[in-house]
C-alpha positions as CSV (number, residue, x, y, z in Angstrom):
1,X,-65.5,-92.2,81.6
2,X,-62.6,-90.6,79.5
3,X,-64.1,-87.3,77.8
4,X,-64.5,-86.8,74.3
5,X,-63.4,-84.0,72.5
6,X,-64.5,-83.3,68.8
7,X,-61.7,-81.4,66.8
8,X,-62.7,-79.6,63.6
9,X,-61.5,-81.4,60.9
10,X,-60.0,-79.2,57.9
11,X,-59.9,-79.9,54.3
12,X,-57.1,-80.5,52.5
13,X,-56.9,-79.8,48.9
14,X,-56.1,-82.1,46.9
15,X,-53.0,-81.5,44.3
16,X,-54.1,-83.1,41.0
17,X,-51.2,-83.0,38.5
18,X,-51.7,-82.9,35.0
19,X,-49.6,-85.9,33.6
20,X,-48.9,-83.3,30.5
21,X,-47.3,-80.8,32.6
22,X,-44.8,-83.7,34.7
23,X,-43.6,-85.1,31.6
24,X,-42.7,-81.0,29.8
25,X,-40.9,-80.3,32.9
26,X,-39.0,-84.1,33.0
27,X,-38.4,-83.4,29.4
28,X,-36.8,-79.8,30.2
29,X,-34.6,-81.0,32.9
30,X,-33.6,-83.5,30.7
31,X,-32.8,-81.2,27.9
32,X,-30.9,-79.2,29.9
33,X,-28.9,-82.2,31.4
34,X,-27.7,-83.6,28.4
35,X,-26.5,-79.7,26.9
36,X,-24.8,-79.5,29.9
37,X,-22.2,-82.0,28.2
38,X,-21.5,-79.0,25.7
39,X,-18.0,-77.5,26.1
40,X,-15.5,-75.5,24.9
41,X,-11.6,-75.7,24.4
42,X,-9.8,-72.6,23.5
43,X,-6.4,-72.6,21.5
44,X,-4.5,-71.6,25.1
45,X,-6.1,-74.1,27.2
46,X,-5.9,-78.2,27.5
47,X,-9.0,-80.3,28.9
48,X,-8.8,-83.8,29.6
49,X,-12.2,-86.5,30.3
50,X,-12.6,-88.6,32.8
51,X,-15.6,-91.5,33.4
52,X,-16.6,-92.4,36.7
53,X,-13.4,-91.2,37.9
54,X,-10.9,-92.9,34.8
55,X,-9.2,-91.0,32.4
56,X,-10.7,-91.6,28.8
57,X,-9.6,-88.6,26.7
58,X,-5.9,-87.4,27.9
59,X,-6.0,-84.6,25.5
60,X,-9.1,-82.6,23.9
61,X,-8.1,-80.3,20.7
62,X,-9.2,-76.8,21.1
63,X,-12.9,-76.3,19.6
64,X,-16.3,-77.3,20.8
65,X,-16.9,-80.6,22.2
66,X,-19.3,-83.0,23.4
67,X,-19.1,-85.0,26.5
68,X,-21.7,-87.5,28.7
69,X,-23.3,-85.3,31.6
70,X,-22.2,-85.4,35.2
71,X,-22.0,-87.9,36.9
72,X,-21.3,-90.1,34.0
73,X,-18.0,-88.2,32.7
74,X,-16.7,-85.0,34.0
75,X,-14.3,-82.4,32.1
76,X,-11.6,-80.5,33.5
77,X,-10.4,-77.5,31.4
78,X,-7.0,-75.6,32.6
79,X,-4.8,-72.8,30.6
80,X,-1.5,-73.7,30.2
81,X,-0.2,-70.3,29.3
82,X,-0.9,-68.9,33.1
83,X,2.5,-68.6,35.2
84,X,2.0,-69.4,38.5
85,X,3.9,-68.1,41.5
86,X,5.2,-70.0,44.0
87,X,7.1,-68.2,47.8
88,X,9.2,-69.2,49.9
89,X,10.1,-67.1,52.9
90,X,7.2,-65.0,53.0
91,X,3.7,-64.2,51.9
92,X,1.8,-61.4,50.2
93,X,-1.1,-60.3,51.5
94,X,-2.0,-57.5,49.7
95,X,-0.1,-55.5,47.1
96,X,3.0,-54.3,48.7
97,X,2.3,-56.0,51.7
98,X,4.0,-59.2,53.1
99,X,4.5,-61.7,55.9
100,X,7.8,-63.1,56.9
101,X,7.9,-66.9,56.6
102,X,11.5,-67.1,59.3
103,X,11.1,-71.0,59.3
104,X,11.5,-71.1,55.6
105,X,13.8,-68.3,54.5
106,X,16.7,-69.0,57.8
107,X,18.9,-71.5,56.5
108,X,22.9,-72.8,56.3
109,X,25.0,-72.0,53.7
110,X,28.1,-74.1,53.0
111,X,30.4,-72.3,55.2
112,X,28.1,-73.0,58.3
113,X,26.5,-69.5,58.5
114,X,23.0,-68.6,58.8
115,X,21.2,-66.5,55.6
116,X,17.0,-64.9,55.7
117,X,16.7,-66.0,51.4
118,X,13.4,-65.0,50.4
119,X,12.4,-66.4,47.0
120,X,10.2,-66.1,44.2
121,X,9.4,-69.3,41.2
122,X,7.2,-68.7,38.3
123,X,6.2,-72.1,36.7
124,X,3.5,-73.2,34.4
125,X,1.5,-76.3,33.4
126,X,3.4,-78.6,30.6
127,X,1.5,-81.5,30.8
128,X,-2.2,-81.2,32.3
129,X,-2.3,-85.2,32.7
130,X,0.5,-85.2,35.1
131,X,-0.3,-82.1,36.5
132,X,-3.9,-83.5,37.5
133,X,-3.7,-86.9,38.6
134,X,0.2,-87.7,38.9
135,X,0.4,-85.7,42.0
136,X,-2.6,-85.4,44.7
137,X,-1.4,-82.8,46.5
138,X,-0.3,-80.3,44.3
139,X,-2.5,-77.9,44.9
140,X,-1.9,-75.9,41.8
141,X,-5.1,-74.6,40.4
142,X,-6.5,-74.3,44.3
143,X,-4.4,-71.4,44.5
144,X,-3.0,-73.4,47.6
145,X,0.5,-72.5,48.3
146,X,1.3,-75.8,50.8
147,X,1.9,-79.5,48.8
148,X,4.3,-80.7,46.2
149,X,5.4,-77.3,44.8
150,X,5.9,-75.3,47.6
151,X,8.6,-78.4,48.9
152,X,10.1,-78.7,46.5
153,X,10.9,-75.4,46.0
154,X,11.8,-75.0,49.0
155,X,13.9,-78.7,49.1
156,X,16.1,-77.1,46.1
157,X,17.0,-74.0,47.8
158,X,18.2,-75.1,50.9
159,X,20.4,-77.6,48.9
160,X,21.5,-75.4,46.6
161,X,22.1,-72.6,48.6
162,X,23.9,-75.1,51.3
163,X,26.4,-75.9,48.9
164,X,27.5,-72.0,48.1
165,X,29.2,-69.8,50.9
166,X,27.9,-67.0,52.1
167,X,30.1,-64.2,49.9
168,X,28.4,-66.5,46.7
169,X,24.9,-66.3,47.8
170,X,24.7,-62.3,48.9
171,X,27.2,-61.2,46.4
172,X,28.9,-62.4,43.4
173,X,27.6,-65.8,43.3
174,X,23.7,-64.8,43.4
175,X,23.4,-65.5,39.6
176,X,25.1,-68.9,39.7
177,X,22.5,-70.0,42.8
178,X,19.4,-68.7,41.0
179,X,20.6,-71.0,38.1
180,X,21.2,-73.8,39.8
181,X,18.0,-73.9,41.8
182,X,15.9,-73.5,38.6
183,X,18.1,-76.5,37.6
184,X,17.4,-78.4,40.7
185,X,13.8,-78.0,40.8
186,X,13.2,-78.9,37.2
187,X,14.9,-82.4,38.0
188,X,12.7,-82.5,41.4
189,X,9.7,-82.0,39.2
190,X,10.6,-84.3,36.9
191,X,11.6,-87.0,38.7
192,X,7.8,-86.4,40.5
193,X,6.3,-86.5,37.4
194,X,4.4,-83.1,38.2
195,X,3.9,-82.0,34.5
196,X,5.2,-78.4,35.4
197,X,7.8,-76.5,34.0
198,X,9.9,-73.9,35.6
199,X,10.1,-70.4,34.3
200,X,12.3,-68.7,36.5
201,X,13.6,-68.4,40.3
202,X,14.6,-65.3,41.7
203,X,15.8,-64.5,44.8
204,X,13.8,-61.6,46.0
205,X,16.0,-60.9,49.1
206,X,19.1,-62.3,50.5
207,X,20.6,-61.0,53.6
208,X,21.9,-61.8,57.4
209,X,19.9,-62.4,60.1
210,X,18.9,-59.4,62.0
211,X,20.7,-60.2,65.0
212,X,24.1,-60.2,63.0
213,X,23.3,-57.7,60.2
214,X,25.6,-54.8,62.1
215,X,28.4,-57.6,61.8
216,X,27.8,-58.8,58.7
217,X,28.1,-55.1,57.6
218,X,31.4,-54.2,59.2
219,X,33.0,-57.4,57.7
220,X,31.8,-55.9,53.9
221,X,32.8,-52.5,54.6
222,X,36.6,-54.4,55.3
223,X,36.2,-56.0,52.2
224,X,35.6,-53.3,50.0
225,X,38.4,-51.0,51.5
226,X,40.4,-54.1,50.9
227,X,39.5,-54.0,47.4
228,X,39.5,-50.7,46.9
229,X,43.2,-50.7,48.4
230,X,44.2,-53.7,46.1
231,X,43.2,-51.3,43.2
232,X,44.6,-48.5,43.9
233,X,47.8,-50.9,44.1
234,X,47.9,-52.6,40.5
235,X,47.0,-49.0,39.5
236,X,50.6,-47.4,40.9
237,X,51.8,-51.0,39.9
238,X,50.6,-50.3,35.9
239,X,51.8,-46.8,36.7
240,X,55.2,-47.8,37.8
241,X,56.1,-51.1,35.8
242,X,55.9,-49.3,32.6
243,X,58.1,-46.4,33.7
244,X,60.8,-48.3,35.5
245,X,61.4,-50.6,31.8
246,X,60.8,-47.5,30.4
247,X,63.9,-46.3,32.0
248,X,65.9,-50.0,31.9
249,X,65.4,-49.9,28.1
250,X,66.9,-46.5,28.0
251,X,69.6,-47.3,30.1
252,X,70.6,-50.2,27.8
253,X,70.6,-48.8,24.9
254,X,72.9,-45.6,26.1
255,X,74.9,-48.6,27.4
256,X,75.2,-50.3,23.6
257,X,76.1,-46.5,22.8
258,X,78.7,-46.4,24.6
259,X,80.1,-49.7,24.2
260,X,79.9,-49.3,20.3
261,X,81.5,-45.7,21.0
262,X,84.2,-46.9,23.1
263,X,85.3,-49.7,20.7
264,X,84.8,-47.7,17.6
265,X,87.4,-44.9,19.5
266,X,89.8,-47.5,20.6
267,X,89.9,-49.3,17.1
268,X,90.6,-45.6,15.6
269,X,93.1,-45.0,18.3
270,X,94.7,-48.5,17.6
271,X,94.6,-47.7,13.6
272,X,96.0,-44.7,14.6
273,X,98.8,-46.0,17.0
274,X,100.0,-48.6,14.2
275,X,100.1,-46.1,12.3
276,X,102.7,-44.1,14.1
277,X,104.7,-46.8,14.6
278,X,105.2,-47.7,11.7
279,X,106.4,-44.1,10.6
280,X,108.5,-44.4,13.8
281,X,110.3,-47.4,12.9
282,X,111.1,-45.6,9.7
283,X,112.4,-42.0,11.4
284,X,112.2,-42.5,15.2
285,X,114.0,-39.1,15.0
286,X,111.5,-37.3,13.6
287,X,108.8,-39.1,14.9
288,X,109.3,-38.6,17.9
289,X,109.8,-34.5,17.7
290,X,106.2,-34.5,15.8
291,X,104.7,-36.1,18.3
292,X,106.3,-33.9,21.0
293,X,105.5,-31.0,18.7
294,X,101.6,-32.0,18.5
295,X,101.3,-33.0,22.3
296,X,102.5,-29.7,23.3
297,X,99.9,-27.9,21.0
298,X,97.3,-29.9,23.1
299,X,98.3,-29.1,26.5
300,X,100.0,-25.5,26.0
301,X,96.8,-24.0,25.1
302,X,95.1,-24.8,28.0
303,X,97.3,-23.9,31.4
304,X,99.3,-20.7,32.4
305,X,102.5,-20.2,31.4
306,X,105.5,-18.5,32.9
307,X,109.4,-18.2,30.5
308,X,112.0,-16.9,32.5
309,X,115.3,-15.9,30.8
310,X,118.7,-17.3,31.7
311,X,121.3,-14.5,32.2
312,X,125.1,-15.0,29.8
313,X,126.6,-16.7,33.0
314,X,123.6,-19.2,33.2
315,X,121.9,-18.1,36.0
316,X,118.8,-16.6,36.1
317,X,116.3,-14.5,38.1
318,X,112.9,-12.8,38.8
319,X,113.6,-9.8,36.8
320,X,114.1,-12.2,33.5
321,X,110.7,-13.3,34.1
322,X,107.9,-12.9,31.2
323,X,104.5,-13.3,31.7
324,X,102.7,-14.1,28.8
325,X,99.3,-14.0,29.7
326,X,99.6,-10.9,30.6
327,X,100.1,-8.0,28.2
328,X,103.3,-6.1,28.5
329,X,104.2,-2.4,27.7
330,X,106.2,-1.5,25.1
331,X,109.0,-0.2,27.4
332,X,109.1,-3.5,29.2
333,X,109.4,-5.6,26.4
334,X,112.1,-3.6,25.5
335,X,113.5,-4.0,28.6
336,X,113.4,-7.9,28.3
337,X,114.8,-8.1,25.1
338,X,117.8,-6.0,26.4
């Protein structure tokens, strides 16, 4: 025979609810559930309304509004004035402080070399709808950095960057390829129908790789002396250039000098010709002694000169000579005359 075992049995209180009390507290909840529709739009912000899940308002005008509690309609309330920041090539942990992203920033330029482009894009919301629903994966106001954005930022700088040469895209040309990836991304977006627009790109870092960085830096230094011997060429060019037709104008016009010289003296000596002979056709005679006379007073003047005296019988000899550059004595003179 199975034994028996008698258990104490406990009472249990009974809960009596005062029907009062259920319907203040319903009433509450209630309350609070329908202010929780209550909502505010500031002048920098943009809220859209959806119900169950379909967009009913696509744009809420700043000020307080009213809308049907969760889960009948939900609100979603974003700033459009916020930039957001967008990299490519690396990640900042902390202020100052970064990891390298080497399977985004290592990429080919347009002469088939390899450049480490880090990049920075600042973009902000232009048209909450689009930036909402348009794209799923955005990731925008998640803070996330993966998803439409960061491709397509990324999409437009390997294009744009694989259509520059290196030189461009570390030098010169790093201006040109900032502009042209802002460019490029703004179509991307567009064409996505993303609702964002871009503020700026800027290319935080672009250099070689690491293992051709020594290279890389011997081929500038070559460059620059090369430059820096081109200048100092065009500078002993402008130097020189100038003198030289300095010196050809000067020649050419001592050149006209003469010439007009030269012609003006043999038209005067031509004048002057005629007119001796025509006073020579007219007394050769005496013509002809005057200009004996005046040739004589040219050259005399200017050589030494020796008279020697002929003797009665025609002869003559070193005593009868007379030096007259010389000054003679008195006596000698005498002599001479004698």
């Amino acid at each position: 025979m199975p034994q028996q075992f008698d258990f104490p049995k406990t009472q249990i209180p009974s809960l009596k609810l005062n029907p009062k009390t259920i319907y203040t507290v319903l009433g509450v909840l209630a309350g609070l559930w329908i202010l929780s529709g209550i909502y505010t739009v500031s002048v920098d912000e943009k809220a859209v309304v959806l119900q169950f899940g379909k967009l009913t308002l696509p744009e809420v005008d700043p000020g307080l509004h009213y809308h049907l509690p969760m889960p009948i309609e939900r609100v979603y309330i974003r700033s459009v004035t916020n930039v957001y920041r967008e990299e490519i090539g690396f990640r900042t942990t902390s202020p100052g402080r970064s990891v390298q992203r080497p399977h985004e920033s290592l990429m080919l330029t347009g002469d088939e070399n390899i450049v480490d482009v880090q990049m920075v894009v600042q973009y902000r919301v232009d048209d909450l709808v689009k930036a909402l629903f348009n794209v799923k994966s955005l990731g925008v106001f998640q803070g996330r950095t993966e998803g439409l954005v960061h491709d397509a930022c990324e999409a437009a700088l390997r294009q744009v960057v694989g259509r520059h040469g290196i030189d461009e895209t570390l030098t010169e040309g790093k201006e040109v390829v900032q502009a042209e990836i802002k460019l490029k991304l703004q179509e991307l977006f567009d064409r996505y129908g993303a609702g964002l627009m871009v503020d700026e790109v800027k290319l935080q870092r672009v250099t070689p790789p690491a293992q051709v960085e020594a290279a890389f830096k011997d081929v500038a230094s070559a460059k620059e002396d090369r430059e820096r011997l081109e200048n100092e060429a065009h500078g002993y060019q402008n130097d020189l250039i100038p003198k030289a037709r300095g010196g050809a104008k000067k020649m050419i016009r001592g050149a006209e000098a003469y010439r007009v010289e030269r012609i003006t003296r043999a038209q005067g000596d031509a004048a002057r010709f005629r007119a001796v002979y025509s006073e020579y056709k007219k007394a050769p005679d005496v013509t002809e002694a005057r200009i004996y006379v005046e040739t004589m007073e040219r050259v005399l003047p200017g050589i030494q000169k020796y008279i020697i005296k002929s003797d009665a019988s025609g002869g003559g000899g070193l005593l009868n000579l007379l030096n007259l550059n010389q000054p003679q004595r008195p006596e000698a003179a005498r002599k001479g005359e004698e």
